[in-house]
N, C-alpha and C positions, 0 to 999 in steps of 0.2 A: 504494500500500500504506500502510496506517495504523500510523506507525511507534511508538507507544506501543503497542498492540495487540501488536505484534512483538516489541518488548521484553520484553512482560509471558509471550507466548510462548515465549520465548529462557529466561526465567526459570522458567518453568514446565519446562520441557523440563530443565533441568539438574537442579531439584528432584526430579525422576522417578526420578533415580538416588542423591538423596541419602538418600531416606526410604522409596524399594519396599522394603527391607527392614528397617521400623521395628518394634520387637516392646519388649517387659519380662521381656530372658532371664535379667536378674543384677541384684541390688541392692549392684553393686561402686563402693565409693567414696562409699559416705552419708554418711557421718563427714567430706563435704567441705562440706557443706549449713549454711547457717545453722540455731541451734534453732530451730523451732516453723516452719519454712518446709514448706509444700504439697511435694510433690517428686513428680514420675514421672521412670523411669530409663527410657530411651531406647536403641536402637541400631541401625547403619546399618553397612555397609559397600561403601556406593556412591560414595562420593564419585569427583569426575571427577579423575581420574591422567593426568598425563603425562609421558613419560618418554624420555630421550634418552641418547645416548655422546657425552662430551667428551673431548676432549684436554687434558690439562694435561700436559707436560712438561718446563717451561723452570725449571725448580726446585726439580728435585730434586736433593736434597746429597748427593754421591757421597764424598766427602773425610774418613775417616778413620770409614765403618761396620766395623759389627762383623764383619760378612761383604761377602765381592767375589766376582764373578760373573765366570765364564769361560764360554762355549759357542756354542756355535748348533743354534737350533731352527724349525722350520718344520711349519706345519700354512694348513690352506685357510682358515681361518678367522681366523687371526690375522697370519698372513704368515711373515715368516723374522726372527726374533730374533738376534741376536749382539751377544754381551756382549765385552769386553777390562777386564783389568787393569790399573794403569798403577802402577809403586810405585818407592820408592826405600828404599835399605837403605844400613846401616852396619854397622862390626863392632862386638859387643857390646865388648871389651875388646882395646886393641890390643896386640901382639907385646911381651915384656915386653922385648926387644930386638929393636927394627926392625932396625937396621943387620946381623942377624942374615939377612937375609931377602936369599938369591940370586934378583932378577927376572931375572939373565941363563938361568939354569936352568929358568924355565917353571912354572906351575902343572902338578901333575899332572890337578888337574878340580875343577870348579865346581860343587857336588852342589845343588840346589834343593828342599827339602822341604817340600810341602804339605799341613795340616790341612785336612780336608775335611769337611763333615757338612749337604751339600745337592748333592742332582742331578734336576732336571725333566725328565722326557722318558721316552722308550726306556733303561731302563739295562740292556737285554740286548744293545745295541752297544757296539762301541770310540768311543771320544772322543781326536784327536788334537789336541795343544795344540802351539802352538809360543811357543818365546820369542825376541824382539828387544831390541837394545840401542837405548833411547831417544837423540836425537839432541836434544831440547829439555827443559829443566830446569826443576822447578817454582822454584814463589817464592811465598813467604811471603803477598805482598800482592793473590793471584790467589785468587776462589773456584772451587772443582773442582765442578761439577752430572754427572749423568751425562750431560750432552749434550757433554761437552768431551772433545778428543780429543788428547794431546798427538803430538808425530812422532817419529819412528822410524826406524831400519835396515830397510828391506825382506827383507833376508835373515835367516832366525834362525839364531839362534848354539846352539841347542838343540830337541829336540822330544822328547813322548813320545805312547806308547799305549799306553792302558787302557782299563779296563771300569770303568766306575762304581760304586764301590759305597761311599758316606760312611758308610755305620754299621759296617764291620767295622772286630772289633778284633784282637789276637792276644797271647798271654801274652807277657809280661817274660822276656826271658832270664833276666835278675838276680834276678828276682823273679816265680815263678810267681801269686802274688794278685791283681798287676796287673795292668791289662787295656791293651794303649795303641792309640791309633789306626792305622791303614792307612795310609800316607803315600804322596801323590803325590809319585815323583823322577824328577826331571829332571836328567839327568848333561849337563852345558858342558863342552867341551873346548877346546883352538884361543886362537884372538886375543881373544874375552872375559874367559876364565879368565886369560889372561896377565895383559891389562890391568889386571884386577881385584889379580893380584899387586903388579906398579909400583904399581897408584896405593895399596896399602895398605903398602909399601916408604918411597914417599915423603911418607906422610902427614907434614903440620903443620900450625901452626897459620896459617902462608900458605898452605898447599896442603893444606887439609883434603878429605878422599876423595872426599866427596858433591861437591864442584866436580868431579871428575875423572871420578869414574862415575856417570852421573847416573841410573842406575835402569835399569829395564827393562819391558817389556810382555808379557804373555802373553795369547794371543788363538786362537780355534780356528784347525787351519792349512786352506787356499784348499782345496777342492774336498769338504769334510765336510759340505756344506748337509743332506744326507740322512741324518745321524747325529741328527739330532735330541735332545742331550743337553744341558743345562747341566748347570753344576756350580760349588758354593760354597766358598769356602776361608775360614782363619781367619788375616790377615795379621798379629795379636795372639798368638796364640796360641803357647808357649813351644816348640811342636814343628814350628812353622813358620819354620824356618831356611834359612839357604844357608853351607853349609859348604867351605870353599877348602882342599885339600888341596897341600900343597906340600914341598919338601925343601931343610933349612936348608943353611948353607954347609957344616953337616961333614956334611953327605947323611944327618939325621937327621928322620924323616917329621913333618911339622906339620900340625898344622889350625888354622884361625881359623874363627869362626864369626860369619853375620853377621846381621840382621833387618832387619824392615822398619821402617822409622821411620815419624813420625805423618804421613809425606806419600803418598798412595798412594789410589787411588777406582776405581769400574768406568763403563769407557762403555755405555752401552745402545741398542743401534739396532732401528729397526723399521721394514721394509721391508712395507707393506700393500700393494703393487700386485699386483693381482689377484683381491684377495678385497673382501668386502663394505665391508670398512672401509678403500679404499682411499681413498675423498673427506676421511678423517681426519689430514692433513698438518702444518697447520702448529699452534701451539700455539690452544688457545681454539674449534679446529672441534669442531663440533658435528651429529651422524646421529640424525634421532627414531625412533623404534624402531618409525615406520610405514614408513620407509624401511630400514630394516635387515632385513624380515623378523620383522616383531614381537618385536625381542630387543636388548635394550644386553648393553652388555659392561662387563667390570673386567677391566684387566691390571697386577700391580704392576712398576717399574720401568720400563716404557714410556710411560705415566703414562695408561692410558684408565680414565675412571672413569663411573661414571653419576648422570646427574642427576636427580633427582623434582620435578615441579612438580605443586600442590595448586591451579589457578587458581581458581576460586571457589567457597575456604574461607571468605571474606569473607562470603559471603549466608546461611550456617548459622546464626547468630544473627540473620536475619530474621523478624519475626512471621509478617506478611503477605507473601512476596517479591512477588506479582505485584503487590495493590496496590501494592507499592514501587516497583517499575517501572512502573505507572501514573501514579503520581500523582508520582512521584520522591521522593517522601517516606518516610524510611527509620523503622520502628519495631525496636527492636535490644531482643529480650528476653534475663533475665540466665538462663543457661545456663551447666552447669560440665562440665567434660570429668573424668570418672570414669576414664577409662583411654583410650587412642588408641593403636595397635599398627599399623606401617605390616608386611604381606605379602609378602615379596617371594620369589616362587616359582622355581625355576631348573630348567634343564633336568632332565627326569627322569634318575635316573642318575648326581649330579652326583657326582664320587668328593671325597672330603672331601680326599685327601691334595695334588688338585690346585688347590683353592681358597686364596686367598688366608687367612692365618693369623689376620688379625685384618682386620675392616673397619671404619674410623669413619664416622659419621655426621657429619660436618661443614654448616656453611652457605655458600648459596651469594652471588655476587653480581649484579648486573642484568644483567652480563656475563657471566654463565657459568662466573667464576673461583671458588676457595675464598676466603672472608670470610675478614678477618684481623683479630687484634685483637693488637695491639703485637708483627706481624712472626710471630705463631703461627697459624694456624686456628683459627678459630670452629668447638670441636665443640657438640653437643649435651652436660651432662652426664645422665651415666644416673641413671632415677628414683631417690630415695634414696641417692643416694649422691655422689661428688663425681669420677670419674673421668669420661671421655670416653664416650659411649653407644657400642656396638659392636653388629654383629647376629650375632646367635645362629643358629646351623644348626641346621635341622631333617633329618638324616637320611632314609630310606628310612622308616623308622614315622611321620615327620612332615611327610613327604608332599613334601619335597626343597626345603623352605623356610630361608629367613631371615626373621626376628621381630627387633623390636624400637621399645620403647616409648617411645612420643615425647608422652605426655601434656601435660608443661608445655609442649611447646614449640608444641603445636595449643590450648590453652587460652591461652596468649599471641599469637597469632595470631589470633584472634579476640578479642581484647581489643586491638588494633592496639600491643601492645608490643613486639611484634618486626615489621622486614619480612617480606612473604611473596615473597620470592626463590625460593625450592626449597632441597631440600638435596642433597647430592651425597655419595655412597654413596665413601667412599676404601679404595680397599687397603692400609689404610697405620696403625700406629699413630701419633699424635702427640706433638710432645714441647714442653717447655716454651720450650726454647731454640732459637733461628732455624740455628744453625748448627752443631747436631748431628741427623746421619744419621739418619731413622729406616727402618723396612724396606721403605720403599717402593723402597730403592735396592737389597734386597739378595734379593728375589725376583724371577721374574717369573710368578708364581703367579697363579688367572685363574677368574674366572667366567662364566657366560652366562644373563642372566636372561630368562625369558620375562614379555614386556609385549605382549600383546596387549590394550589398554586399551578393544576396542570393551567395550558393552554386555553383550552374550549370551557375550561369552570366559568359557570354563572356568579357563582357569589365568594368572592377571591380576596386580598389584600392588593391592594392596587397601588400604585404609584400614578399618582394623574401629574401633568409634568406639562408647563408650559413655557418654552424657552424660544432664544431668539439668536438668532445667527450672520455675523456680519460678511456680508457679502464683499 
């Protein structure tokens, strides 16, 4: 076989689908042209996509988000999810006289109240949470990821059940105008609640509380795999307390009231055996989306995101490609990219409230991982403006898409000032700083995009591309 011939072939053959749909639908972006330059405007929305499901896990910051995640959820497609809490509290203001405080007399109960204003799943089931008393202590000089799991009492010292419901409110006794949340309680009786009396009896400053009660976990209890619910709490929020009811020495009723302090994160587990994305294990695997059934995924909090690769974006500024490939000889005409909008289409039907809230557009690296520049990810910023690029849902009238324009960063790409690694679609907003949360710990909200990247696929990832060429 005549392997210039075959090259030039191979080249040919890609070009097929970068230019079968070349036309002059829009004279969008002239104002990018030098004066007095020749111009035709161009476009194309063949280029060759490829597209796959990553695993990135091993770094997500679970340690002091705005919201923490309790539940478990199970579907075929994604596996069985289970989230825990893991937190430690203190009392806001201690007894204005400790020594006041009979621990021989017992707590009367350890009330647990939770701000809530997220639940994924079925919320026409109960959700049964249980609590334990942690046995291992945080420390200051430890990062918390949601892969880390600290240990615990096997037996809970509390449990309750409910129905989910995070947006109800109910008027103010005090105060009919106000509206206040619905509170998860969880009533502790027994040897915790006691405990928690002693060690706030003998606080000091040699035996300050958090040494003595090191916290607690809250986690769905053993046999609720088929309630399929999570549900989010607010560990900051001023209605999220644990209130210790008790009676002083002259048998008169107390309360102390306590919070959670800034140590506290959620674990997030993801059991894929059984379903398609079971070969998705360890951190950095990788399923192309010819092996998944023509379809990547994004779940926040578990960490699967999807990756896009553009492989030859490179030969779009070819004159000639085949002679190029004949002769090896590359002629590179100046060409401007007028607008570039990557398509990315999802299963019909997608319900908006189950998708993930915000998705960045980040870059990727040789290895599959998110780029990083000084310890942050490398997003894309959005055209005109200087925020992180995001994609935009296209509802049921827009045909159940995500849009978003990536102009500079395909006009840099073809000017070889960026590498062409791919980019990697995150469920996740980003943040400036290495060591603050963002939600990718605090959902586990989820997409399913359809990539069927043959040729004749109806519903694809597109590259829609409109450039312009000086003649």
């Amino acid at each position: 076989m005549n392997l210039r011939i075959s090259k030039a072939a191979a080249v040919l053959f890609i070009f097929s689908f970068f230019f079968s749909a070349c036309d002059d639908p829009t004279a969008i972006g002239l104002e990018l042209q030098e004066p007095g330059t020749q111009i035709g405007t161009s476009y194309t929305d063949t280029a060759t996509i490829k597209a796959s499901t990553v695993l990135l896990k091993d770094s997500i910051v679970g340690l002091g988000a705005t919201r923490v995640q309790v539940g478990r959820i199970t579907d075929g497609t994604f596996g069985t999810v289970t989230a825990r809490t893991f937190g430690e509290f203190a009392p806001m203001t201690l007894p204005a006289h400790p020594d006041s405080i009979d621990a021989t007399r017992g707590a009367d109960s350890l009330i647990i109240n939770l701000d809530y204003n997220y639940a994924f799943g079925d919320r026409s089931k109960n959700i049964k949470l249980n609590v334990h008393r942690l046995t291992e202590a945080f420390r200051d000089d430890d990062t918390y990821f949601t892969s880390r799991r600290l240990t615990y009492n096997e037996t809970p010292v509390g449990s309750v059940t409910f129905l989910p419901q995070p947006d109800a409110t109910y008027k103010s006794p005090t105060d009919t105008s106000q509206s206040l949340p619905v509170l998860i309680r969880i009533k502790i009786t027994g040897n915790f609640a006691n405990d928690v009396l002693q060690a706030l009896a003998q606080n000091s400053a040699s035996q300050p509380f958090i040494n003595t009660i090191r916290g607690l976990v809250i986690e769905p209890a053993p046999g609720t795999e088929g309630q399929g619910t999570m549900i989010g709490f607010l560990p900051t929020s001023t209605s999220t307390t644990l209130a210790l009811h008790y009676k002083s020495k002259k048998n008169l009723a107390k309360v102390t009231t306590f919070m959670f302090t800034d140590r506290y994160f959620n674990q997030i587990e993801a059991n894929r055996n059984g379903t398609g994305l079971a070969t998705l294990q360890n951190n950095g695997a990788t399923l192309s989306s010819e092996a998944a059934g023509n379809r990547t995924y994004l779940q926040a909090g578990t960490g699967l995101v999807t990756k896009i690769d553009l492989p030859h974006i490179s030969y779009f500024r070819e004159k000639d490609p085949i002679e190029a490939a004949r002769t090896g000889k590359k002629q590179d005409q100046n060409l401007a990219v007028n607008k570039a909008e990557l398509i990315i289409p999802l299963i019909n039907g997608a319900d908006s409230l189950s998708l993930p809230p915000v998705i960045t557009v980040v870059e990727a690296t040789r290895s599959n991982r998110i780029a990083m520049q000084q310890g942050v990810p490398s997003a894309l910023v959005a055209e005109g403006s200087n925020v992180p690029a995001t994609l935009q849902y296209r509802g049921k009238n827009g045909g159940y898409v995500y849009v978003v324009n990536i102009t500079s960063y395909i006009q840099n790409l073809l000017y070889n000032r960026r590498e062409n690694n791919g980019l990697i679609l995150l469920p996740s907003n980003v943040t400036s700083t290495v060591s603050t949360p963002t939600n990718m710990a605090q959902t586990i909200n989820r997409a399913i995009i359809e990539a069927n990247q043959s040729p004749n696929a109806e519903r694809k990832i597109r590259l829609r591309l409109f450039y312009s060429t000086a003649q």
